[in-house]
C-alpha positions in Angstrom: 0.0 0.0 0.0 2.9 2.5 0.8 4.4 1.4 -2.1 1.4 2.2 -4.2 0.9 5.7 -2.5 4.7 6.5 -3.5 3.8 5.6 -6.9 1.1 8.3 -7.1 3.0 10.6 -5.4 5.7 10.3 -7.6 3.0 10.3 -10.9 1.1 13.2 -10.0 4.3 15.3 -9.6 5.5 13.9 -12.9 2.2 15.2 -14.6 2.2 18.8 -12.8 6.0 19.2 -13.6 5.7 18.7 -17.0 2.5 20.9 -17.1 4.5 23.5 -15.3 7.4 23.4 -18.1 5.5 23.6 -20.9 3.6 26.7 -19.0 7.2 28.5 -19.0 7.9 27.3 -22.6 4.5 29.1 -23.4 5.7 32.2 -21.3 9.1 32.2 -22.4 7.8 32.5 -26.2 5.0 34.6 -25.4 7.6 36.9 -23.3 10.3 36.5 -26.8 7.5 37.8 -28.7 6.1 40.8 -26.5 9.9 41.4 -25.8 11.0 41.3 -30.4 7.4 42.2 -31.8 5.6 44.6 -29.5 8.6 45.8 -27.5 7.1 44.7 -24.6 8.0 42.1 -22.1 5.3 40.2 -19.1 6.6 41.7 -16.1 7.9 38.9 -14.0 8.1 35.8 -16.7 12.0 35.5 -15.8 10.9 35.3 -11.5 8.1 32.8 -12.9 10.5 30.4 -15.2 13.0 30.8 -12.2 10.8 29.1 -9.4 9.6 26.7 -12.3 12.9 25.3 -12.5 13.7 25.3 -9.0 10.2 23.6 -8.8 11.4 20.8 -10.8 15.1 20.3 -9.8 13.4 19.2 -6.1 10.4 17.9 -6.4 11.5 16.0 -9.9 14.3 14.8 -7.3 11.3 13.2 -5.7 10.5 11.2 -8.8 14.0 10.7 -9.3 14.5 9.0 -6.3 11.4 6.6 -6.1 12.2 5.4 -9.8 16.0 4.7 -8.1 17.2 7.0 -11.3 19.8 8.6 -9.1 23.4 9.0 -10.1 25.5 6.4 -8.7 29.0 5.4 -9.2 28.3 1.6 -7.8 31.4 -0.3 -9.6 33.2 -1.4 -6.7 29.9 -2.3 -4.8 28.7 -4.2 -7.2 31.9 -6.6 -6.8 30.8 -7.0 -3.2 29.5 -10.5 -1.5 25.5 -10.3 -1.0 25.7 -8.9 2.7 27.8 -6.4 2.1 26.1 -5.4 -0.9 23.3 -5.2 1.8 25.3 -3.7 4.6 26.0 -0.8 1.4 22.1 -0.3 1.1 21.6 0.0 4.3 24.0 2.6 4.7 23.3 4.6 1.6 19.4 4.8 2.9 20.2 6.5 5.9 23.0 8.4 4.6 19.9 10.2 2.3 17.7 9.5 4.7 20.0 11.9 7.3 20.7 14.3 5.1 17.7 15.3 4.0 16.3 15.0 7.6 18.8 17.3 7.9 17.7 19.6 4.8 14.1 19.5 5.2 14.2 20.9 9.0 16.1 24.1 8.0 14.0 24.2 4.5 10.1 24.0 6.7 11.7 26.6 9.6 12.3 29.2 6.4 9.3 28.7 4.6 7.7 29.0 8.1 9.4 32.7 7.9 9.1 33.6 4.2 4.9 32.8 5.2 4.8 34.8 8.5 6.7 37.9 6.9 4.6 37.2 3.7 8.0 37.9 1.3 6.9 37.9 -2.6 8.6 37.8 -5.3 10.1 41.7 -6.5 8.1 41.4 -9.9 5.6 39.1 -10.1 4.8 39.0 -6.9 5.0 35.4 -6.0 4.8 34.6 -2.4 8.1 33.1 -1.9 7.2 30.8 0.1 6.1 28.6 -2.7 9.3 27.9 -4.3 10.9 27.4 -0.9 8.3 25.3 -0.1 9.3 23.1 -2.9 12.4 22.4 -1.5 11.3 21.6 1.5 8.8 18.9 0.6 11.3 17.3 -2.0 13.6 16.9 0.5 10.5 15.2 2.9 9.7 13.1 0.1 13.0 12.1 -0.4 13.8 11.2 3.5 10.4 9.5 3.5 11.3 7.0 0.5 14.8 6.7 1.8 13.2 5.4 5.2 10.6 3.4 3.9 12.9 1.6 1.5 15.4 0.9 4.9 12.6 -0.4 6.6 12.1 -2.8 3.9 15.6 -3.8 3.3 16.2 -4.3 7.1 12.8 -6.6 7.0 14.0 -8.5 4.2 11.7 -7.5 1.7 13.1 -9.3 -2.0 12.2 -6.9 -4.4 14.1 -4.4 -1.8 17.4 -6.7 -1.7 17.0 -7.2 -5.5 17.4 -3.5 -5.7 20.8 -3.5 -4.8 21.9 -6.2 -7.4 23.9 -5.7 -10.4 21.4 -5.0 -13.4 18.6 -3.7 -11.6 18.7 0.2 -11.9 15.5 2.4 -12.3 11.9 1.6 -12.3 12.7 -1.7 -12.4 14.2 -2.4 -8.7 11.1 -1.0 -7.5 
């Protein structure tokens, strides 16, 4: 079931992300043409396409992450006997786990600041805590699927422990 509610999580951002991007293609060309043909650009298209991006650097991460599409340099581990290939899994999950533990604290403390001083955005006026926001529930996404995929490695779970074989990378381990 919690794998199934990942999976969602991880298709509905897809979908929005890739709605959001083609909404900043539309306003980047739409701004080229104001900008070229009218002389006349939309106030704040750049802040817009800026927070788009950052949008889907972190919560594409998310994605990222659940698919196990991550860069990793696993040469020498995949040499390793069995349990130490599983003794390496463990440890990289709460490595990223940790970390963004670590992230996601500091990142819901400052959106907690950018909402109470309600800070926007100098042109178009987007309440930064949005884009902040972002980060910080990429990063909670991220520590949750890090910990949920620990859990099931520690409980033995097969399709986890096949995850850390040579050959499985990407949506298929999961």
């Amino acid at each position: 079931m919690i794998n199934t509610l990942f999976h969602a999580v991880s298709r509905w951002i897809e979908r929005l992300l890739a709605w959001a991007f083609i909404g900043a293609v539309v306003l980047n060309f739409a701004n080229v043409l104001g900008r070229y043909c009218l002389g006349q650009s939309i106030t704040g298209a750049d802040e817009v396409q800026i927070y788009v991006m950052v949008c889907m650097a972190f919560l594409g991460a998310v994605t990222v992450t659940w698919r196990r599409m991550h860069l990793r340099m696993d040469v020498l581990a995949q040499m390793l006997p069995p349990e130490a290939r599983r003794m390496l899994g463990v440890c990289e999950r709460l490595i990223v786990a940790g970390l963004s533990c670590f992230v996601l604290v500091f990142s819901w403390k400052y959106v907690g600041q950018m909402l109470m001083l309600d800070r926007r955005s100098d042109n178009a006026g987007i309440p930064m805590w949005i884009p902040h926001g972002a980060v910080a529930l990429g990063f909670t996404l991220i520590a949750l699927i890090s910990l949920w995929r620990l859990v099931l490695l520690l409980t033995g779970d097969p399709a986890e422990r096949a995850a850390d074989l040579p050959g499985t990378t990407g949506a298929n381990a999961s």
